[in-house]
C-alpha positions in Angstrom: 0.1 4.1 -51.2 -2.7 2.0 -49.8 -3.0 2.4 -46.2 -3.7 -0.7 -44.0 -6.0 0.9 -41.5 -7.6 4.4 -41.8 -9.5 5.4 -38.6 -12.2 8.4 -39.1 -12.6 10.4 -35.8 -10.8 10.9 -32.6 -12.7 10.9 -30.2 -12.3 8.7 -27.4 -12.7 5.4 -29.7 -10.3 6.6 -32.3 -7.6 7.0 -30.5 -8.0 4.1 -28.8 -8.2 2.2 -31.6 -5.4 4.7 -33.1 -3.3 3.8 -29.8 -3.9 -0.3 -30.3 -3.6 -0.3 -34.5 -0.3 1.4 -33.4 0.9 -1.3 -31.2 0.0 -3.6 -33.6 2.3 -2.4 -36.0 -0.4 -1.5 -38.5 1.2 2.0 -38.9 -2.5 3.8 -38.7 -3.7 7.4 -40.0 -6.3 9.1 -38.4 -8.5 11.8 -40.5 -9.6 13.7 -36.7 -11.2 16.6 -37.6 -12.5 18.2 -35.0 -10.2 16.8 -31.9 -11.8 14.8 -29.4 -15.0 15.0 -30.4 -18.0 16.0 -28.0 -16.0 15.1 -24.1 -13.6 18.3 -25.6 -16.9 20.4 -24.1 -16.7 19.2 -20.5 -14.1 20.8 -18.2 -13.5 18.3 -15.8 -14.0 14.1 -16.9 -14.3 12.4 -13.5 -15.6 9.1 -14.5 -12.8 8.1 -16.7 -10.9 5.3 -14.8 -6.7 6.9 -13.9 -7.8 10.0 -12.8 -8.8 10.2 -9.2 -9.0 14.5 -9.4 -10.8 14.3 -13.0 -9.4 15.3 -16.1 -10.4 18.5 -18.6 -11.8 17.1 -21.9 -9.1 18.3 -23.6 -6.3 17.5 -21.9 -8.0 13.7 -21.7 -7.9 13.3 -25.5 -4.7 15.4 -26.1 -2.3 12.9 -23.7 -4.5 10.0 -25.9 -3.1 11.4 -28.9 0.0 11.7 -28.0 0.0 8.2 -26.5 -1.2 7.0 -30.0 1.3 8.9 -31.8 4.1 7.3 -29.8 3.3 3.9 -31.4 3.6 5.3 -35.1 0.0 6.6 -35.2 -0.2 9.6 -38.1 -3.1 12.0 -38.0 -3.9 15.0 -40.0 -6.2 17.6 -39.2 -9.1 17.4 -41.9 -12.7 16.2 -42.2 -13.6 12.8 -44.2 -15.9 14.2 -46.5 -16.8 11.4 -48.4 -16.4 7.2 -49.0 -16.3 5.0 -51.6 -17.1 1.7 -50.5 -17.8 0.3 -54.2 -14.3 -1.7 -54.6 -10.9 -2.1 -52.9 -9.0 -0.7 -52.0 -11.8 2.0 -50.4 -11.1 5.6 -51.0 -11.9 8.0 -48.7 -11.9 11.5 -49.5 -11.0 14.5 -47.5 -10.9 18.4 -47.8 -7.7 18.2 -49.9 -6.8 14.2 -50.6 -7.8 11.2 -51.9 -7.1 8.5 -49.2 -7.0 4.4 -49.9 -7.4 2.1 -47.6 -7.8 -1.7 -46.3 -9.9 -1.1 -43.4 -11.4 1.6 -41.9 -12.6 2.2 -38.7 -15.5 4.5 -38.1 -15.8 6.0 -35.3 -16.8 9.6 -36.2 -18.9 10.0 -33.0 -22.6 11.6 -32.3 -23.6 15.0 -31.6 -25.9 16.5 -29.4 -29.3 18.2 -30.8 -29.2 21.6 -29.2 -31.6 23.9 -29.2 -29.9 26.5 -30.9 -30.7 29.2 -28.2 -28.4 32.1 -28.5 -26.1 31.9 -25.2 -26.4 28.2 -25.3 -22.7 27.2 -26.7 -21.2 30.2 -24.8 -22.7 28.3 -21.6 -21.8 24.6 -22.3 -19.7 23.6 -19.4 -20.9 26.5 -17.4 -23.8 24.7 -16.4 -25.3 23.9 -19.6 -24.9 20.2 -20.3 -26.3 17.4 -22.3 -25.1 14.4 -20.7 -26.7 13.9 -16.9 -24.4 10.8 -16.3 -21.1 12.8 -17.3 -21.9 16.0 -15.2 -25.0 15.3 -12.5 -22.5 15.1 -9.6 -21.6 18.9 -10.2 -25.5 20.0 -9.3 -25.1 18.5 -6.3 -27.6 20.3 -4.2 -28.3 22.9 -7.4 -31.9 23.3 -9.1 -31.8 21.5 -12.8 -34.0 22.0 -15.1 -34.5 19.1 -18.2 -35.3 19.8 -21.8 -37.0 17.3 -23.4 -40.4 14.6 -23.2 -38.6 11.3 -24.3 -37.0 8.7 -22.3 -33.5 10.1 -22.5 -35.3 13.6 -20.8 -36.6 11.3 -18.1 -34.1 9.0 -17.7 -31.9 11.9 -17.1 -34.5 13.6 -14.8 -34.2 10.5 -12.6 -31.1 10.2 -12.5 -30.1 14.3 -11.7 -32.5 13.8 -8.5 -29.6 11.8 -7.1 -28.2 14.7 -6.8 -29.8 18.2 -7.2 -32.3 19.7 -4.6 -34.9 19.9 -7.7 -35.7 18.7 -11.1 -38.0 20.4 -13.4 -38.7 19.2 -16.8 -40.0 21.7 -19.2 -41.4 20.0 -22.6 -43.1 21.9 -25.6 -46.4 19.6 -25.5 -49.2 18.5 -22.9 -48.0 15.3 -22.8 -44.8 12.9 -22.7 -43.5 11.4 -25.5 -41.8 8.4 -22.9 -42.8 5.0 -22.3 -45.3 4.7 -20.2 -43.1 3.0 -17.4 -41.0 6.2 -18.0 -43.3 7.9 -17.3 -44.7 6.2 -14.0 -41.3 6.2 -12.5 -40.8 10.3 -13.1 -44.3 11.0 -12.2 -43.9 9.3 -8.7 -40.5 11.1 -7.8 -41.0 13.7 -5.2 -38.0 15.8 -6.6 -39.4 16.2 -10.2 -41.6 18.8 -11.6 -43.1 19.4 -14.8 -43.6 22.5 -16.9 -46.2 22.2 -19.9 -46.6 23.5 -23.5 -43.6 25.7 -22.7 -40.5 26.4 -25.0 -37.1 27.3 -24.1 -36.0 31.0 -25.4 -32.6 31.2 -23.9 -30.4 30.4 -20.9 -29.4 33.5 -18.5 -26.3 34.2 -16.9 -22.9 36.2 -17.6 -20.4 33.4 -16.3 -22.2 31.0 -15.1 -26.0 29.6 -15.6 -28.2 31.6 -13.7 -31.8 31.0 -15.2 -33.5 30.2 -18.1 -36.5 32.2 -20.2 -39.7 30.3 -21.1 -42.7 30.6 -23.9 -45.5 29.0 -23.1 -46.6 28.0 -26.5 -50.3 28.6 -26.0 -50.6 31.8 -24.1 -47.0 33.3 -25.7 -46.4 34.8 -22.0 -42.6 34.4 -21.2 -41.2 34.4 -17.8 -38.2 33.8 -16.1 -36.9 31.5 -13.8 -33.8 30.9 -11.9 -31.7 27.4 -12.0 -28.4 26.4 -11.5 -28.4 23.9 -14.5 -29.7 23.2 -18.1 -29.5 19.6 -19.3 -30.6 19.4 -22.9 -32.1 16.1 -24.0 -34.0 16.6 -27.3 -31.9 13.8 -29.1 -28.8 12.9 -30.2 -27.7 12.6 -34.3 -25.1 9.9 -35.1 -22.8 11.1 -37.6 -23.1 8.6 -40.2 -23.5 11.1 -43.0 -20.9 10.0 -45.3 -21.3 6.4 -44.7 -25.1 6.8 -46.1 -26.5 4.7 -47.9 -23.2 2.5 -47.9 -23.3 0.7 -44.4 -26.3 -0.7 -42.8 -27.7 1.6 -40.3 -30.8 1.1 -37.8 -33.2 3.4 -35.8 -32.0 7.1 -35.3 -29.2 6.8 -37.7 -27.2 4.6 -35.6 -24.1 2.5 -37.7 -24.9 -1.3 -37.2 -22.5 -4.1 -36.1 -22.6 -7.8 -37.3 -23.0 -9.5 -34.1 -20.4 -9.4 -31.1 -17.6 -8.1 -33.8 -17.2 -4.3 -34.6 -17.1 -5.4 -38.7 -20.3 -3.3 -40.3 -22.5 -5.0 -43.2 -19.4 -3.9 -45.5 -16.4 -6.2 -44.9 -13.2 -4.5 -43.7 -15.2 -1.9 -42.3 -15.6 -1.7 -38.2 -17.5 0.7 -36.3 -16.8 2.0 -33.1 -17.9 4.2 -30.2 -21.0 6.7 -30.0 -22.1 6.3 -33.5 -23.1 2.7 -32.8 -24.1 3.9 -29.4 -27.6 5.2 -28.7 -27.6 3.7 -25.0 -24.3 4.3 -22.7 -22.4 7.4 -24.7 -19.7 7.6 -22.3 -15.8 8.1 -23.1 -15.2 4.7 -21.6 -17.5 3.1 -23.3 -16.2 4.7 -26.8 -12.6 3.5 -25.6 -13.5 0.2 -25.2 -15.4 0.3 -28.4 -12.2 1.1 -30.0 -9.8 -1.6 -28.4 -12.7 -4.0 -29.8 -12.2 -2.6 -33.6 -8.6 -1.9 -33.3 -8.1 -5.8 -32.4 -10.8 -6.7 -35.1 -8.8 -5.3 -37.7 -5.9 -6.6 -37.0 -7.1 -10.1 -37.1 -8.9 -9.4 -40.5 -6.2 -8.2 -42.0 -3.9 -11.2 -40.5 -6.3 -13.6 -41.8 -6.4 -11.5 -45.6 -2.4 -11.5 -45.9 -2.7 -15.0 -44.7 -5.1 -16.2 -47.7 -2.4 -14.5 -50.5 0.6 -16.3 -49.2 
């Protein structure tokens, strides 16, 4: 059986393009390994429009699959470990089946480049974050500190001093790696402070961030110092692994798109949410990303049934 549309990931832009393939009648299956993707780490979403109290991560992209299941959507719980884009139909396999499809949609997401400290993880959501935008509002008040010398650490510095008391920036060299207007802007903010040459060697706290330890790189002296907040911003990896080599991909990694459309360099392939997305990453964002696939598939493969009648 050849499937019509086969949608990798599901995150928020698979299962919204699950969710619209399924009204369209296009019978979808989605290979979701992991569930939901990256928002699954936050405990309360509060910028996704419908939910005036916020909504748990979780709990967002669960009522989303069920939402996509009522309109015929299929899923099974295994990783796409590999795709042959070399003829049609394309065959994508997983850890136990060999899949064929018309169309795919990729939207197999991006993950955070974490530091790898050894209470990091246990912390995430506990004041450990990597997205300012999605969690800034909870440091109201709070002292943040920012890993990180690149405009995202920056960007997210400015942004956090909306809200916390205090930004502190700690970066393993003696100077930035920003633009330079980056830099100008974070240099001239009262509420941000910068620690030099200095590592991070691990994040404090039983429950709840309470501090973080520091290396400074030259010296090798470690001290400690309180916070209330870790943001991480060394980078972000699109995962585009097994599409290597097979779509077109530009600077960082990041799947390209063919103009306005979602359709890749590879026809009947669309992309869609934070693996195309090295600017916004946000779950509405990725939603929208997968309405705009969802409905692109369904007028490719109108227009392809079309052409054989």
């Amino acid at each position: 059986m050849v499937e019509k549309v086969v949608i990798i990931g599901s995150g928020p832009a698979g299962l919204s393009a699950a969710i619209y393939t399924g009204r369209a009648k296009l019978n979808p299956l989605v290979i979701e390994g992991t569930l939901g993707g990256q928002i699954t780490l936050s405990p309360s979403v509060e910028n996704y429009p419908g939910f005036p109290e916020g909504i748990n991560g979780s709990d967002l992209v669960t009522n989303m699959k069920r939402q996509a299941e009522r309109f015929g959507a299929r899923f099974i719980s295994e990783n796409a470990t590999d795709v042959d884009v070399s003829a049609r139909p394309f065959r994508i396999k997983t850890e136990t089946r060999t899949i064929e499809a018309e169309t795919i949609i990729a939207a197999t997401g991006a993950r955070t480049v974490w530091l790898g400290l050894p209470n990091e993880q246990r912390l995430i959501g506990r004041g450990v974050s990597s997205c300012a935008t999605c969690d800034a509002f909870f440091f109201m008040d709070k002292a943040v500190m920012v890993v990180g010398g690149g405009d995202t650490a920056l960007e997210d510095a400015i942004f956090l001093t909306r809200f916390a008391k205090s930004v502190t920036v700690i970066h393993r060299r003696s100077e930035l790696r920003a633009s330079k207007i980056m830099q100008d802007r974070a240099f001239a903010n009262p509420k941000i402070k910068f620690i030099w040459d200095t590592t991070v060697e691990d994040v404090l706290g039983a429950e709840i961030v309470e501090g973080i330890k520091l290396k400074n790189v030259k010296t090798g002296h470690t001290t400690e110092m309180k916070c209330d907040g870790v943001f991480i911003a060394i980078g972000y990896k699109p995962a585009t692994d097994i599409f290597k080599g097979r779509v077109e991909t530009g600077e960082g990694g990041y799947a390209l798109t063919q103009g306005k459309s979602t359709m890749s360099n590879v026809e009947g392939i669309f992309i869609a949410g934070d693996v195309s997305d090295p600017r916004y990453r946000q779950a509405i964002t990725a939603a929208s990303e997968g309405c705009k696939a969802a409905m692109d598939v369904a007028k490719y493969l109108e227009s392809k049934h079309s052409e054989k009648k």
